[in-house]
PyMOL Python script that loads the backbone (N, CA, C, O; Angstrom):
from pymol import cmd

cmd.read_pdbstr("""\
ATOM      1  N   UNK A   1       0.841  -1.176   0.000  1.00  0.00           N
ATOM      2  CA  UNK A   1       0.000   0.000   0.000  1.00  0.00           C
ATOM      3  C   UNK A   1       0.888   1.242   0.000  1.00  0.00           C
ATOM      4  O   UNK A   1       1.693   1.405   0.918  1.00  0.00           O
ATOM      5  N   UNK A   2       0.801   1.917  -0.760  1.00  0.00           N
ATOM      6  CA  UNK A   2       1.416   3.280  -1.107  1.00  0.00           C
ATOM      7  C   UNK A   2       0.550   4.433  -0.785  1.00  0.00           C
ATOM      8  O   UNK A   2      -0.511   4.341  -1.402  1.00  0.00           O
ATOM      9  N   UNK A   3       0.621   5.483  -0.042  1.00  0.00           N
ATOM     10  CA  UNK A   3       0.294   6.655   0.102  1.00  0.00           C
ATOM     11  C   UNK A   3       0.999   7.562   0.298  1.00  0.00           C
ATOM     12  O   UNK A   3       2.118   7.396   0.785  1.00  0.00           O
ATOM     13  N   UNK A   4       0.394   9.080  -0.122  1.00  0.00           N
ATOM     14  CA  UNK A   4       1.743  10.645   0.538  1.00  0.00           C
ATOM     15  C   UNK A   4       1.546  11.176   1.463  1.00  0.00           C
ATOM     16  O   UNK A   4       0.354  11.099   1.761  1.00  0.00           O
ATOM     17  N   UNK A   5       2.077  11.681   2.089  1.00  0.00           N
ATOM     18  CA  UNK A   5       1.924  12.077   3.508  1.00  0.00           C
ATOM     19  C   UNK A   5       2.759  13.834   3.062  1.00  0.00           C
ATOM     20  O   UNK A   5       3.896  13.993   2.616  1.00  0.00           O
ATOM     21  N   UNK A   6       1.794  14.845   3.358  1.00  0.00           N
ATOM     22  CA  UNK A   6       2.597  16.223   3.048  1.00  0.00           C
ATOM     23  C   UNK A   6       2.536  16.759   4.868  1.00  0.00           C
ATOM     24  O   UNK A   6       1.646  16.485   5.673  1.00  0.00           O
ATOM     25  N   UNK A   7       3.617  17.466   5.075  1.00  0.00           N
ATOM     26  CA  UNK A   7       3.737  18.227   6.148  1.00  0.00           C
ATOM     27  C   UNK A   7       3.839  19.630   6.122  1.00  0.00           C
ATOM     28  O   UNK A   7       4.095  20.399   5.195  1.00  0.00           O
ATOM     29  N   UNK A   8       3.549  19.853   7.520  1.00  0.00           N
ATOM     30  CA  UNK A   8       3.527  21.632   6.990  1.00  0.00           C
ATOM     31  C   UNK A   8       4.008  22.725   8.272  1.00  0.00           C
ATOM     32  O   UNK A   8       3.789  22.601   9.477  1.00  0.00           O
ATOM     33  N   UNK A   9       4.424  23.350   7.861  1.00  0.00           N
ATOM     34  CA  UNK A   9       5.241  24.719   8.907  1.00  0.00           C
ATOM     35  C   UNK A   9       4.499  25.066  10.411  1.00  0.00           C
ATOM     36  O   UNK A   9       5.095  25.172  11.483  1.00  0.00           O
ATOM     37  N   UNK A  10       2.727  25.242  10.136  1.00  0.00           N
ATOM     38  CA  UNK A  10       2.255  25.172  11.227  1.00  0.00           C
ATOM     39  C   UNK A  10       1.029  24.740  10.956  1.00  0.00           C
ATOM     40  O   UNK A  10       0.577  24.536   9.829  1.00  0.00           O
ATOM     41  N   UNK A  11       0.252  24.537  12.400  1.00  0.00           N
ATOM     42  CA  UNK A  11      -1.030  23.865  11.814  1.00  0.00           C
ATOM     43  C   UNK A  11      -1.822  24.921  11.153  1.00  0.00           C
ATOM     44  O   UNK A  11      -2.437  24.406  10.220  1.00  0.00           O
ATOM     45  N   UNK A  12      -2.089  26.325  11.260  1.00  0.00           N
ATOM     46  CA  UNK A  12      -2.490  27.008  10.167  1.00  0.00           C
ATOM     47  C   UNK A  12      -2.147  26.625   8.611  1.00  0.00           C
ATOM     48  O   UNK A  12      -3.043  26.813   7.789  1.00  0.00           O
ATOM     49  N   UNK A  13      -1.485  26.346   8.377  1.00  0.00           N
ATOM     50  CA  UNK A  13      -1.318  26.119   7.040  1.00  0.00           C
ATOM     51  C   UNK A  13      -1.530  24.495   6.798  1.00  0.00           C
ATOM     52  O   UNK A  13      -1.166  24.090   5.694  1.00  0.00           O
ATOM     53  N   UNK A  14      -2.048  23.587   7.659  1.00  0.00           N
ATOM     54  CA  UNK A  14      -2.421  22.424   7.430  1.00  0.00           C
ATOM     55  C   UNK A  14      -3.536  22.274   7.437  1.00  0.00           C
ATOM     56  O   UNK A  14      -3.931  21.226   6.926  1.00  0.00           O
ATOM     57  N   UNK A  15      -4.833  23.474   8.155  1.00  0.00           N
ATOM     58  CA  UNK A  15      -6.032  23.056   7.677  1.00  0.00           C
ATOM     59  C   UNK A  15      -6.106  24.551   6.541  1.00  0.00           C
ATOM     60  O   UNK A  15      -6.717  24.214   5.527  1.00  0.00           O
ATOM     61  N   UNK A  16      -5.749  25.735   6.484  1.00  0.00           N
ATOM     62  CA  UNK A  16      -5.635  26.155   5.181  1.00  0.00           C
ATOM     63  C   UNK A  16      -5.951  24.678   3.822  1.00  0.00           C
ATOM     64  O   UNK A  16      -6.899  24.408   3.084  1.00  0.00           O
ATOM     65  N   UNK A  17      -4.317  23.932   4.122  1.00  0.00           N
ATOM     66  CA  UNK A  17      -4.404  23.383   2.776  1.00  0.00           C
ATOM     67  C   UNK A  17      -5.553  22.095   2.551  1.00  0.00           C
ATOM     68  O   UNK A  17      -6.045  21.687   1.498  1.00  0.00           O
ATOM     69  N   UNK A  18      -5.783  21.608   4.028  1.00  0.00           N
ATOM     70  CA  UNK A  18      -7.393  20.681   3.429  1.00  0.00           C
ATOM     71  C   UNK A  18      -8.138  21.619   2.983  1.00  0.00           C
ATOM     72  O   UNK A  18      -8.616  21.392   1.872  1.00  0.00           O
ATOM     73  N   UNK A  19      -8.494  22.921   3.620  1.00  0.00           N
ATOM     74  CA  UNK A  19      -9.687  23.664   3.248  1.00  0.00           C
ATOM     75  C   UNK A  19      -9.686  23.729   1.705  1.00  0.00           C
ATOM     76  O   UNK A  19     -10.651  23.607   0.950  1.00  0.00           O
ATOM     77  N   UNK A  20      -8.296  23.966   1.383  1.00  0.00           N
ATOM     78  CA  UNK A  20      -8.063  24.294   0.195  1.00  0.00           C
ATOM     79  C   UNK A  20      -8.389  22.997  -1.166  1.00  0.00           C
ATOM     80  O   UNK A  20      -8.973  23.161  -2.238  1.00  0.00           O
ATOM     81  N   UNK A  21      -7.889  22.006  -0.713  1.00  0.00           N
ATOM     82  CA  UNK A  21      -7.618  21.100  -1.238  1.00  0.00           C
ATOM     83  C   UNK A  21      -9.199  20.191  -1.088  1.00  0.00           C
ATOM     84  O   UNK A  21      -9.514  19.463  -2.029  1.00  0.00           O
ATOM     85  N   UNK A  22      -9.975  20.280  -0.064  1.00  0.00           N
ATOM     86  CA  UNK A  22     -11.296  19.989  -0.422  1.00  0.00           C
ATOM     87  C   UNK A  22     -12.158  20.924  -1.171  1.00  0.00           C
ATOM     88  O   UNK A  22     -13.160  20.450  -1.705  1.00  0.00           O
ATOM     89  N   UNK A  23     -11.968  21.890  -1.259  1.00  0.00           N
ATOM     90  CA  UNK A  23     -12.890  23.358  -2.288  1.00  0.00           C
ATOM     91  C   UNK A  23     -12.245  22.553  -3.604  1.00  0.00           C
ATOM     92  O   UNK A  23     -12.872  22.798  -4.634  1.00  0.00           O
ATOM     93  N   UNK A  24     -11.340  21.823  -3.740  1.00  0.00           N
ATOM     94  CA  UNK A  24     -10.955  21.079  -5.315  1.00  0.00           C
ATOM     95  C   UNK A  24     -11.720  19.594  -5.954  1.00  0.00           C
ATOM     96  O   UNK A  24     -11.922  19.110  -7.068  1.00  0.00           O
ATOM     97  N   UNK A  25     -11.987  19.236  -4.562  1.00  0.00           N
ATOM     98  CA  UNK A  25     -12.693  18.068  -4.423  1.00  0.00           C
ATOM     99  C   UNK A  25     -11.225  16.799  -4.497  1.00  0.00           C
ATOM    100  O   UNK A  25     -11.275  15.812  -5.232  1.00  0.00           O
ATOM    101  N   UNK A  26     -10.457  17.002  -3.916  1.00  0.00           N
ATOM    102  CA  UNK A  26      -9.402  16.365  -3.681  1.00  0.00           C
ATOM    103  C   UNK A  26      -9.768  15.754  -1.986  1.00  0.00           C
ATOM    104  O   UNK A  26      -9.995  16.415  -0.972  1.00  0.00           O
ATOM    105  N   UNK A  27      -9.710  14.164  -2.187  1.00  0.00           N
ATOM    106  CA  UNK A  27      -9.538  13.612  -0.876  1.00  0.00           C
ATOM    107  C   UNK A  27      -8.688  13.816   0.057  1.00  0.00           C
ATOM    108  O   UNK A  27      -7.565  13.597  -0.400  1.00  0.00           O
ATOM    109  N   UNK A  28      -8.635  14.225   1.485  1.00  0.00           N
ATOM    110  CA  UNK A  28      -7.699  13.514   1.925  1.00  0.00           C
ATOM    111  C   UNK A  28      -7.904  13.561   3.561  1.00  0.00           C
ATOM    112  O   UNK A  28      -8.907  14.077   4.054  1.00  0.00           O
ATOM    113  N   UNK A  29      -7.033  13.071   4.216  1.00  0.00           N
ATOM    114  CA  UNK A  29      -7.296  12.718   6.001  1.00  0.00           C
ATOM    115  C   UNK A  29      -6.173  14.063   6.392  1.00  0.00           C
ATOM    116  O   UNK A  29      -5.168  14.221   5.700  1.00  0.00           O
ATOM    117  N   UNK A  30      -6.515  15.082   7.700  1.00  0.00           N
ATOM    118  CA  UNK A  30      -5.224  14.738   8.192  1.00  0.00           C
ATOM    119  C   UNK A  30      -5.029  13.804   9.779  1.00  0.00           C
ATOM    120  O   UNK A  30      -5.847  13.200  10.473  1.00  0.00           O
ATOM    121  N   UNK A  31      -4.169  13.943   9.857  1.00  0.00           N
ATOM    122  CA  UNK A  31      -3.555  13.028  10.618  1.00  0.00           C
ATOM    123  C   UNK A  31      -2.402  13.518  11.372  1.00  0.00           C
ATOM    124  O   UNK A  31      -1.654  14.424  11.004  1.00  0.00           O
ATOM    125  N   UNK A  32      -2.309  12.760  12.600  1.00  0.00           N
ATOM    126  CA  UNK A  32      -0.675  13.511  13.330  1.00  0.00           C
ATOM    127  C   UNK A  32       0.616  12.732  12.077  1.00  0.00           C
ATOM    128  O   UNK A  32       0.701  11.916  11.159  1.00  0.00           O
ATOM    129  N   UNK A  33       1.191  13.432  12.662  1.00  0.00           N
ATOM    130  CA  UNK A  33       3.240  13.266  11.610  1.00  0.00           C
ATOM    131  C   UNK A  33       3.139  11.824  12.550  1.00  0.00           C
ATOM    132  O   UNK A  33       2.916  11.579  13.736  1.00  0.00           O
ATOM    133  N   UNK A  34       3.448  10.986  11.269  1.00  0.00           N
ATOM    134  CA  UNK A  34       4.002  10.069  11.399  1.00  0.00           C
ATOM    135  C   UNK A  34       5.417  10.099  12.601  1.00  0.00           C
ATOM    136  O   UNK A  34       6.245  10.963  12.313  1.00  0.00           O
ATOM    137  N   UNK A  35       5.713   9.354  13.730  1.00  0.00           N
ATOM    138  CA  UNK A  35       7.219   9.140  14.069  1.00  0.00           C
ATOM    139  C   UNK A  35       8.010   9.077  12.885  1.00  0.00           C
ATOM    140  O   UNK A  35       9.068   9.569  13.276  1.00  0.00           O
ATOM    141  N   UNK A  36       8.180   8.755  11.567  1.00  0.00           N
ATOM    142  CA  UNK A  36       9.117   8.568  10.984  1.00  0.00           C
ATOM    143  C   UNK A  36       9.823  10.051  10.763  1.00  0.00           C
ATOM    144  O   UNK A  36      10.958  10.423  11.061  1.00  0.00           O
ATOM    145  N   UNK A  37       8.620  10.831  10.066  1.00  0.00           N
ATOM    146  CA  UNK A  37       8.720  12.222  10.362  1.00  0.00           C
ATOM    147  C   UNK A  37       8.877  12.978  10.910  1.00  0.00           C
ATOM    148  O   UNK A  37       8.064  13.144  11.819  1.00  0.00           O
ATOM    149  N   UNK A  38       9.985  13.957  10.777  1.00  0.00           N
ATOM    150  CA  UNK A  38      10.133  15.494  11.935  1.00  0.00           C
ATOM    151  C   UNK A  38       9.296  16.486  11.152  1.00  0.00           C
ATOM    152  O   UNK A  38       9.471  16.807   9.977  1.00  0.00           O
ATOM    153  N   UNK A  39       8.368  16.920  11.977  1.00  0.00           N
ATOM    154  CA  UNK A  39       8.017  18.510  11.078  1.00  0.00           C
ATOM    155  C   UNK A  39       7.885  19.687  12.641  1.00  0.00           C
ATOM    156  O   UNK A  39       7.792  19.529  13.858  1.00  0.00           O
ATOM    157  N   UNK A  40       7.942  20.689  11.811  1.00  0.00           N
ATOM    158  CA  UNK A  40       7.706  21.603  13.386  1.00  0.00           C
ATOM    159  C   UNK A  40       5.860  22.022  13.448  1.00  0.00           C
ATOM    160  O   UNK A  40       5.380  23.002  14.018  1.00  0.00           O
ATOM    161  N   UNK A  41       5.090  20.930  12.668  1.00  0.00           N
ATOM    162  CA  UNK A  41       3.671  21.225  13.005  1.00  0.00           C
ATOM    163  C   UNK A  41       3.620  19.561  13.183  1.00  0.00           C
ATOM    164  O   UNK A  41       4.267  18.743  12.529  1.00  0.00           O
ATOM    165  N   UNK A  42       2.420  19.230  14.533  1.00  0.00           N
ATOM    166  CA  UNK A  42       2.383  17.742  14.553  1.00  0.00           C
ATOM    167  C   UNK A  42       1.125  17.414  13.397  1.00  0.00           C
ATOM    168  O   UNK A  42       0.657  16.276  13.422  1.00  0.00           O
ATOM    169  N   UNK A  43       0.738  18.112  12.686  1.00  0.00           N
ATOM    170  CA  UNK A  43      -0.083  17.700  11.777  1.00  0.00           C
ATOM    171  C   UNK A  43       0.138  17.593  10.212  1.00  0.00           C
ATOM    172  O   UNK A  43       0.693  18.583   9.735  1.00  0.00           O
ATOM    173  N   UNK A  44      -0.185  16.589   9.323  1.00  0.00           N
ATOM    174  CA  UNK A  44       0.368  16.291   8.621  1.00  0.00           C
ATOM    175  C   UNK A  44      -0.874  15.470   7.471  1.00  0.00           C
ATOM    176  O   UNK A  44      -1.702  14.715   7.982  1.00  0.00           O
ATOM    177  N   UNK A  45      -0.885  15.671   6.185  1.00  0.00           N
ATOM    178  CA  UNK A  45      -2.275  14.998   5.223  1.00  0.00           C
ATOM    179  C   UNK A  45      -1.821  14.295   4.313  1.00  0.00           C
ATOM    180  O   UNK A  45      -0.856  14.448   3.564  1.00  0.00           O
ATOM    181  N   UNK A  46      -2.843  13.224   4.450  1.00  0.00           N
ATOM    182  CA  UNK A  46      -2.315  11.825   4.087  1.00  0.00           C
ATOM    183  C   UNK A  46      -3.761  11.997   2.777  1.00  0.00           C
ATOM    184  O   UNK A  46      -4.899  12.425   2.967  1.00  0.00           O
ATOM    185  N   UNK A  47      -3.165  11.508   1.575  1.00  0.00           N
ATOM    186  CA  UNK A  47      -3.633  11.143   0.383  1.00  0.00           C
ATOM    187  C   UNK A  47      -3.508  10.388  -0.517  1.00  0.00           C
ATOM    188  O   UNK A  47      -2.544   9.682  -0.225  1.00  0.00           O
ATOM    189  N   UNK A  48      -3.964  10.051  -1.603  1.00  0.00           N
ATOM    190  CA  UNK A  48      -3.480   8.875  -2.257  1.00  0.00           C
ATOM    191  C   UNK A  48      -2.422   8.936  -3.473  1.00  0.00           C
ATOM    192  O   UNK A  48      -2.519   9.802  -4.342  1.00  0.00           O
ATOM    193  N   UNK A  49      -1.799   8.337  -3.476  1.00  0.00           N
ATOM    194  CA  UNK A  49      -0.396   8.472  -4.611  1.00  0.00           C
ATOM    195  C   UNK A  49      -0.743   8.898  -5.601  1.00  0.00           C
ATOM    196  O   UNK A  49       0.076   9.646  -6.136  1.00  0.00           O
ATOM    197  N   UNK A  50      -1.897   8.699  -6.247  1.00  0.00           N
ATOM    198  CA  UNK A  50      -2.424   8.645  -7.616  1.00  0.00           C
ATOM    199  C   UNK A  50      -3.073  10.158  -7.549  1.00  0.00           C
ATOM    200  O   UNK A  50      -3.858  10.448  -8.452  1.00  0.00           O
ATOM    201  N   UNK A  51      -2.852  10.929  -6.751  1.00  0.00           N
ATOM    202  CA  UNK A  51      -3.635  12.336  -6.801  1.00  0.00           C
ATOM    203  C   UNK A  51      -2.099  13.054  -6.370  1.00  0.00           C
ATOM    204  O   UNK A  51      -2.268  14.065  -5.688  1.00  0.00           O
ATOM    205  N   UNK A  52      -1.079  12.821  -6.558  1.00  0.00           N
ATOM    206  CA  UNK A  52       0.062  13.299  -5.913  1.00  0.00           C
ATOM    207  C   UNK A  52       0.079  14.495  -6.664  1.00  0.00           C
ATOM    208  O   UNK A  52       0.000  15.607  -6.142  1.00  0.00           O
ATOM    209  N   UNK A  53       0.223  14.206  -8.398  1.00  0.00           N
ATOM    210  CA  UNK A  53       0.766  15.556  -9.073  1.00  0.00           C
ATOM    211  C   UNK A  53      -0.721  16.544  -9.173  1.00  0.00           C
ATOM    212  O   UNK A  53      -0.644  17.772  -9.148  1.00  0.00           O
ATOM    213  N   UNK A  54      -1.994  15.847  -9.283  1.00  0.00           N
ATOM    214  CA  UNK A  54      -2.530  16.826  -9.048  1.00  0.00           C
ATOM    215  C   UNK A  54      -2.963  17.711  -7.670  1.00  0.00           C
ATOM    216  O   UNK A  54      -3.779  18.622  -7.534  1.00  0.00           O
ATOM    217  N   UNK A  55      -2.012  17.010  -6.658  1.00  0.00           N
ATOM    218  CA  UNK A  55      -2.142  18.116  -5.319  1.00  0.00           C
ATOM    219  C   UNK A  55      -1.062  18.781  -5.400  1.00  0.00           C
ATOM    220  O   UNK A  55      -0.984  19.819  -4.744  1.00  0.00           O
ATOM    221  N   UNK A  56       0.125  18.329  -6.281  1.00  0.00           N
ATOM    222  CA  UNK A  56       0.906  19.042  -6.354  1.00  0.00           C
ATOM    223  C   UNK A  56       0.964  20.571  -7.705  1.00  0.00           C
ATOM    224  O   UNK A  56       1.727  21.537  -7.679  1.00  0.00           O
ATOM    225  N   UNK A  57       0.058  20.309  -8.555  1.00  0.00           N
ATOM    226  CA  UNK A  57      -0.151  21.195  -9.353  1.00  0.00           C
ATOM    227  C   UNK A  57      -1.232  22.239  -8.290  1.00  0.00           C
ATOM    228  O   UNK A  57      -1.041  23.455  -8.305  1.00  0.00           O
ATOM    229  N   UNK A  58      -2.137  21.754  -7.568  1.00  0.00           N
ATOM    230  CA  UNK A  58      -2.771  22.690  -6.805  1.00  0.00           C
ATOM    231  C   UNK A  58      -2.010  23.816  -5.779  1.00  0.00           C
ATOM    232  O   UNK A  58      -2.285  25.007  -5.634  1.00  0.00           O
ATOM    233  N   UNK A  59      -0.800  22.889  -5.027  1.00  0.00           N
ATOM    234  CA  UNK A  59      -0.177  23.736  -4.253  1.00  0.00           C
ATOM    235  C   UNK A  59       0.557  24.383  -4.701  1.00  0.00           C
ATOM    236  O   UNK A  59       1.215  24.952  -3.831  1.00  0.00           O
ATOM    237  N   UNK A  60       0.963  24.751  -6.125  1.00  0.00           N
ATOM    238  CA  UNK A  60       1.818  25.156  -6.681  1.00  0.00           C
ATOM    239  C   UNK A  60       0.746  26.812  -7.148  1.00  0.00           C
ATOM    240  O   UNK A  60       1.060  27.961  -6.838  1.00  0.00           O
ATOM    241  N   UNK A  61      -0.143  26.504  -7.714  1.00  0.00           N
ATOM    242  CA  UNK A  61      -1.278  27.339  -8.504  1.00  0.00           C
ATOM    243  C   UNK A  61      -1.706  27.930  -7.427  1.00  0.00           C
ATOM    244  O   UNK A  61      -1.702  29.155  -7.541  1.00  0.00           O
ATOM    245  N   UNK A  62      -2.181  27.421  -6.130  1.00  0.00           N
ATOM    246  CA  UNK A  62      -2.418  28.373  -5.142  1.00  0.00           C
ATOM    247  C   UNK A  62      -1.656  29.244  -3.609  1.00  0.00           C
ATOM    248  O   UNK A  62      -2.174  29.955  -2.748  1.00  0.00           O
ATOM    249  N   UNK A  63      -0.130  28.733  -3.834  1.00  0.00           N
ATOM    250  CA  UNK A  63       1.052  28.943  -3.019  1.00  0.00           C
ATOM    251  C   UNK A  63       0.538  28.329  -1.899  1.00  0.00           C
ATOM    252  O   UNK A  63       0.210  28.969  -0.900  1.00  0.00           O
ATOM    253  N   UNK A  64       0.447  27.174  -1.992  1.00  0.00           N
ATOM    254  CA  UNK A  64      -0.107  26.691  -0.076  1.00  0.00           C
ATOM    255  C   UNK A  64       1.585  26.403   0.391  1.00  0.00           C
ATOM    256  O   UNK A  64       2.494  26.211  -0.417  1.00  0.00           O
ATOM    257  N   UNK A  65       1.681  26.420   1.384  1.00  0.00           N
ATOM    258  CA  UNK A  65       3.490  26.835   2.163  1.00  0.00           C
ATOM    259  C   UNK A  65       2.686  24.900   2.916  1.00  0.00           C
ATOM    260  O   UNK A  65       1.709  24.670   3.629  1.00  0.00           O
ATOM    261  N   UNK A  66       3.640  24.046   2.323  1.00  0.00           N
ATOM    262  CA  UNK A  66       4.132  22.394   2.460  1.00  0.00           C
ATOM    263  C   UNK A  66       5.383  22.876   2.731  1.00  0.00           C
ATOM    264  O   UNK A  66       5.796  23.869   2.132  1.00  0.00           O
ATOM    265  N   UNK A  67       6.333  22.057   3.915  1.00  0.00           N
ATOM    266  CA  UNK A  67       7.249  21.214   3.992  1.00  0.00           C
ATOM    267  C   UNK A  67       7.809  20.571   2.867  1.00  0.00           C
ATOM    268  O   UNK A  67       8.673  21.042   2.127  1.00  0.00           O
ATOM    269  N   UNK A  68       7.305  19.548   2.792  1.00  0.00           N
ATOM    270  CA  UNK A  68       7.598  18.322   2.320  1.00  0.00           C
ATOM    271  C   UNK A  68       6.458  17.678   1.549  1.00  0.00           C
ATOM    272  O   UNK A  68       5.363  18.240   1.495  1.00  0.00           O
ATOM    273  N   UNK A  69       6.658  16.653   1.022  1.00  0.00           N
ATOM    274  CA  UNK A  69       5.647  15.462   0.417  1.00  0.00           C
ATOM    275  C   UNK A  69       6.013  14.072   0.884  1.00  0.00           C
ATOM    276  O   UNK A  69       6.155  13.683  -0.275  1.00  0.00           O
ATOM    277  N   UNK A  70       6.174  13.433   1.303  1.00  0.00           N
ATOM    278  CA  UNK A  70       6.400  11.919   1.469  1.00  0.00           C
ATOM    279  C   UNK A  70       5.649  11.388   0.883  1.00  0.00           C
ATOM    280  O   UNK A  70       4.428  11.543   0.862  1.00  0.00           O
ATOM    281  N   UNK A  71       6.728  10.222  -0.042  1.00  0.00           N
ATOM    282  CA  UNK A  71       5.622   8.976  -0.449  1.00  0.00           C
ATOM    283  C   UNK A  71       5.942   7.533   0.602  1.00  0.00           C
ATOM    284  O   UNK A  71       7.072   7.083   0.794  1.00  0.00           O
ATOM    285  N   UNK A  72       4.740   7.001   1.164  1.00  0.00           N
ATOM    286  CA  UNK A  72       4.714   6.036   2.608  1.00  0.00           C
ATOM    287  C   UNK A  72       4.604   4.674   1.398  1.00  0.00           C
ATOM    288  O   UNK A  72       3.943   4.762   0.363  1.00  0.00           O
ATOM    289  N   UNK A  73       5.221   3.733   1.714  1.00  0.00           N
ATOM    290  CA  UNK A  73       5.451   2.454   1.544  1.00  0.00           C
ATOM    291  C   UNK A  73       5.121   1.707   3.030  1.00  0.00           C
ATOM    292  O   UNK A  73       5.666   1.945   4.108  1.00  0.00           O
ATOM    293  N   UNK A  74       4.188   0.853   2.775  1.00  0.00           N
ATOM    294  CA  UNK A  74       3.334  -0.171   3.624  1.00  0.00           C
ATOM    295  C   UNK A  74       3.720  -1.087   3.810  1.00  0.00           C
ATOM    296  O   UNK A  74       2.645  -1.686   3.830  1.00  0.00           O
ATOM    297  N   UNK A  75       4.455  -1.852   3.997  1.00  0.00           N
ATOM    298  CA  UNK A  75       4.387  -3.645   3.803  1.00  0.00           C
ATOM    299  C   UNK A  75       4.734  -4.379   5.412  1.00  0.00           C
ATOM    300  O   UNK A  75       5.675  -4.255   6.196  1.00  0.00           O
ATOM    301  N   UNK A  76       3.591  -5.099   5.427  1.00  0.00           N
ATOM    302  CA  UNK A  76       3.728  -6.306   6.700  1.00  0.00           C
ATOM    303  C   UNK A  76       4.053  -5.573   7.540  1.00  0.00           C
ATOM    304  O   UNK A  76       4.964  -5.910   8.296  1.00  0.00           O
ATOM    305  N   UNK A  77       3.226  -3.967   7.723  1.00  0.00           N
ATOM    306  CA  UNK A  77       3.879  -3.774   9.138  1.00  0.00           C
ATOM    307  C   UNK A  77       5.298  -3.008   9.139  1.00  0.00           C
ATOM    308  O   UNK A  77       5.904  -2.919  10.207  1.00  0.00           O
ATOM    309  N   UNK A  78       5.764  -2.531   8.129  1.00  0.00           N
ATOM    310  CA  UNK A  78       6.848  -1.766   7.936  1.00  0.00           C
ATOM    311  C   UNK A  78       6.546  -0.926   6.816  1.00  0.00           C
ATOM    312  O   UNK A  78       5.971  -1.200   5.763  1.00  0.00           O
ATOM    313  N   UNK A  79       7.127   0.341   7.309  1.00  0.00           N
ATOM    314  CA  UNK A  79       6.990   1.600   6.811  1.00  0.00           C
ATOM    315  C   UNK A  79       7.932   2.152   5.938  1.00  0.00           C
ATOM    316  O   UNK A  79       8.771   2.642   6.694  1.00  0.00           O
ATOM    317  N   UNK A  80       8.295   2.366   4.738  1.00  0.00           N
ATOM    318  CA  UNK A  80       9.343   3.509   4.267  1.00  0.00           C
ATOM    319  C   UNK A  80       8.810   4.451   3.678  1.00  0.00           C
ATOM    320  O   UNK A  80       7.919   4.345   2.835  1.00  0.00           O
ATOM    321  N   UNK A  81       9.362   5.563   4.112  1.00  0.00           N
ATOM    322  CA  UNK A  81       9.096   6.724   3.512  1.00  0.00           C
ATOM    323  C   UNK A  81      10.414   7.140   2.527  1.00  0.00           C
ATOM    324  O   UNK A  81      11.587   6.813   2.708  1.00  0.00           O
ATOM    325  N   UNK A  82       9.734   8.142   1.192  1.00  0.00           N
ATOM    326  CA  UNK A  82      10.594   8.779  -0.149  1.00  0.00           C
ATOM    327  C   UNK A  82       9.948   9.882   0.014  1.00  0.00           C
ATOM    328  O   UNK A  82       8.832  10.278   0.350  1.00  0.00           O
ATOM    329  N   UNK A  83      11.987  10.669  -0.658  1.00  0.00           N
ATOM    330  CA  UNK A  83      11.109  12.062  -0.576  1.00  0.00           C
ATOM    331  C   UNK A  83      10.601  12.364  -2.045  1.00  0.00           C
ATOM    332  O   UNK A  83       9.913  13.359  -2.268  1.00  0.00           O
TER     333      UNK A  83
END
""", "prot")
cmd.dss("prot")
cmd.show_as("cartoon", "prot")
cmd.util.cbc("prot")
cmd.orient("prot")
C-alpha cells in the first residue's frame, strides 16, 4: 500500500491546505506526523499516490506553504518513507 503524507510549517497552514484542497474536491485525512517524520507542526495529510501531481499542481497554482511530500510504503507492518 502506497500513500503521501505532506507536512507543513504550522497547523495554520495544514487546515488552510485541506480547506483548500477539499474546495478542489481532492480527498484527503489529516492526521498527526508520522514518528518517521520530523516537522515543526504535529499535523500532517495523508492522500493517495495517484492524486500526488494533481495536489501538487494545486499547491503550486495556489502557493499553499508544504514542507515536504512523502511517499509512505506499507508492507507487513513496515513503513518507508521517499522524498
Amino acid at each position: 500500500m502506497e500513500y503521501c503524507v505532506a507536512t507543513f510549517p504550522s497547523v495554520y497552514e495544514a487546515l488552510h491546505f485541506e480547506k483548500v484542497l477539499k474546495g478542489e474536491n481532492i480527498p484527503l485525512e489529516l492526521i498527526p506526523v508520522p514518528r518517521e517524520i520530523s516537522s515543526s507542526c504535529g499535523i500532517a495529510a495523508k492522500f493517495d499516490l495517484d492524486l500526488k501531481n494533481q495536489v501538487e499542481a494545486v499547491i503550486a497554482s495556489k502557493n499553499l506553504a508544504v514542507d515536504q511530500i512523502y511517499i509512505l510504503e506499507e508492507k507487513r507492518k513496515k513503513k518507508k518513507f521517499f522524498i
